[in-house]
N, C-alpha and C positions, 0 to 999 in steps of 0.2 A: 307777026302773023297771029290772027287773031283764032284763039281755040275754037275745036273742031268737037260738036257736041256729037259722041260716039255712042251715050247711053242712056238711059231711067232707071233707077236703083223701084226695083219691084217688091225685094223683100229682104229681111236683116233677122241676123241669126244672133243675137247678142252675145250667147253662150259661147258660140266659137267663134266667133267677130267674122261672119262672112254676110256676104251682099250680094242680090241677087240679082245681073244688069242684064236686061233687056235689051239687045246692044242694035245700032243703027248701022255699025257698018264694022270691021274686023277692030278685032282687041287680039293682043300678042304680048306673052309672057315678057316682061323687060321695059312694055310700053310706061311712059310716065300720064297719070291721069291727075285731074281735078277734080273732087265732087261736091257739086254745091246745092245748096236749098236754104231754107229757112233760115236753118241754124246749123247748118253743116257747110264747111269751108276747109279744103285740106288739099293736098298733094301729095300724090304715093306714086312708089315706082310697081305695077303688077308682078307677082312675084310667084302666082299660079293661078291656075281658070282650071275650072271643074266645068262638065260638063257630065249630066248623068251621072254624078259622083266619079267619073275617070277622069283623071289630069291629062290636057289635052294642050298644044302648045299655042293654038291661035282660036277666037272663036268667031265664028261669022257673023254677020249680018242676019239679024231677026231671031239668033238665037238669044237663050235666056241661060248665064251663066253664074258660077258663082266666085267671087273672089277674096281673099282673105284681105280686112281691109283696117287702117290703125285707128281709125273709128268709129263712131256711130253712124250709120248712115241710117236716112228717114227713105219710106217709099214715095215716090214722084222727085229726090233727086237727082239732079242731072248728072251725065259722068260726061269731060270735055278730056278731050287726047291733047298734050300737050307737046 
């Protein structure tokens, strides 16, 4: 099955390693993601989505959340659900 692009990394918090994804269609705490661009290539399992700064357990479609992420992410990376 070939990955399912869920998101756009909008903005990066470097100080607390969080990422701010623009999401295409629902993200859920537990979900395994991909993020890739340039020079970013990785794989993580989500492990909490801020919304409004409250932890929230899924986030929808068109929202802009934030996730704690193992590393750098650039703005205009992709996020794929895997």
């Amino acid at each position: 099955m070939a990955n399912k692009k869920i998101g756009t990394i909008t903005h990066f918090f470097d100080r607390i390693s969080v990422g701010i994804i623009k999401l295409d269609g629902k993200l859920k705490v537990g979900d395994k993601v991909r993020i890739q661009g340039g020079t970013t290539n990785f794989e993580q399992e989500i492990s909490e989505i801020q919304f409004e700064h409250e932890s929230i357990p899924e986030g929808k479609k068109s929202q802009e959340v934030g996730v704690k992420v193992i590393e750098r992410v650039r703005e205009g990376d992709i996020v794929y659900i895997l």
